[in-house]
C-alpha positions, 0 to 999 in steps of 0.5 A: 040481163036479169029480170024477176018476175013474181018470184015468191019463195016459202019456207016451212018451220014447223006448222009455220010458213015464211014468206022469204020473198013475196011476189018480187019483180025486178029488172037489173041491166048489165053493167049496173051496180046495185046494193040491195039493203034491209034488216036482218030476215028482210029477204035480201039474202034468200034473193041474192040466192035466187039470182045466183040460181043456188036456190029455187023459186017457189012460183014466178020467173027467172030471165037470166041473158034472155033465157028462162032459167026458172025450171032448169036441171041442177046440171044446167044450173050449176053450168049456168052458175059456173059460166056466168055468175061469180060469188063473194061471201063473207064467210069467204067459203075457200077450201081450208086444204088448198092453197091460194093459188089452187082456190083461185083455179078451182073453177077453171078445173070443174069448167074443164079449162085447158092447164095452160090457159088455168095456169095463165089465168091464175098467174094473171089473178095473183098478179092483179089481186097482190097476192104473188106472195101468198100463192102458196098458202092455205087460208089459215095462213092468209089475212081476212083481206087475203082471204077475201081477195083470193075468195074474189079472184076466184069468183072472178076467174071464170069472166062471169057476166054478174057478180053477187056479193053478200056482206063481202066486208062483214068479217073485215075492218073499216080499213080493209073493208075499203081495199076489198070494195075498191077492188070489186067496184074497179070490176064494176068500172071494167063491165061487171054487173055487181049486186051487193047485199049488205045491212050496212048504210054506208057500204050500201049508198056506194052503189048507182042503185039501192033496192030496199026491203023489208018482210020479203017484198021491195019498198024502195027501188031508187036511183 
């Protein structure tokens, strides 16, 4: 489903150049459920980005389903994002004025979905994700796990093929921090491509897979 091949990406600082990622290749298949782990400046997270086409590649390839998405337009990667990708932050990223139920269905409007099939669908998150109760409410109003929920029922909303999430249990407690990856392994188990970046151990062995790195290249790739 997603195949890198020596994709490096250079950021400039001043007259200093980093290399955030260093000639990365790697294949992930659909349906697997991958951690990628490192320190803090590994790289892991400009990766995630890469793949979830919110950043560009300075040399190298991207095969996302098949087809070579290395050079495409902000439109056509934005449709591509919107169709097939799905994103889970730790910061949650919802918008502050918007209800719940309105940050879930966001997406379905910029994809242009009929409002019957919005409101069927949104009907249908709040239900499956607990959060009836709080479909009204604004995100100051809603718990770090509410929140994070919400932020998964819309990543989730427009059937994405691949879920990216970066640190999704950063700003939550042990115990909540569970309930939310509970819920994005039952996602897993139901056929979604996961990929979960993370800096913490733990969270990081749940995975089939686990993809280390350090200094923006891989050092370990293990199953």
């Amino acid at each position: 489903m997603i195949r890198l091949a020596e994709i490096t990406r250079v950021f400039h600082m001043g007259d200093q150049e980093v290399r955030a990622l260093n000639n990365i290749s790697i294949d992930i298949a659909s349906g697997e459920y991958v951690s990628i782990m490192g320190p803090s400046g590994s790289g892991k997270s400009t990766l995630l980005n890469v793949i979830g086409l919110l950043d560009r590649s300075d040399s190298g390839h991207y095969e996302l389903d098949g087809t070579d998405v290395t050079d495409l337009s902000e439109n056509e990667r934005a449709r591509v994002r919107r169709e097939k990708i799905g994103f889970v932050f730790q910061s949650f990223h919802l918008v502050p004025r918007l209800t719940a139920a309105e940050n879930i269905g966001l997406p379905l409007i910029l994809g242009g979905i009929d409002p019957a099939e919005r409101k069927s669908r949104v009907d249908a998150a709040l239900d499956a994700f607990d959060l009836r109760d709080r479909a009204h409410h604004r995100p100051a109003e809603l718990s770090g796990g509410q929140r994070q929920r919400v932020a998964i029922a819309r990543a989730t909303i427009m059937r994405p093929t691949a879920l990216l999430a970066d640190e999704p249990t950063g700003n939550l407690d042990h115990r909540i921090g569970a309930e939310v990856m509970a819920l994005l392994e039952g996602l897993h188990h139901a056929g979604t491509t996961l990929i979960v970046v993370t800096h913490d151990r733990e969270l990081g062995a749940r995975a089939h897979r686990h993809i280390g790195m350090r200094d923006g290249e891989i050092v370990a790739d293990e199953t």
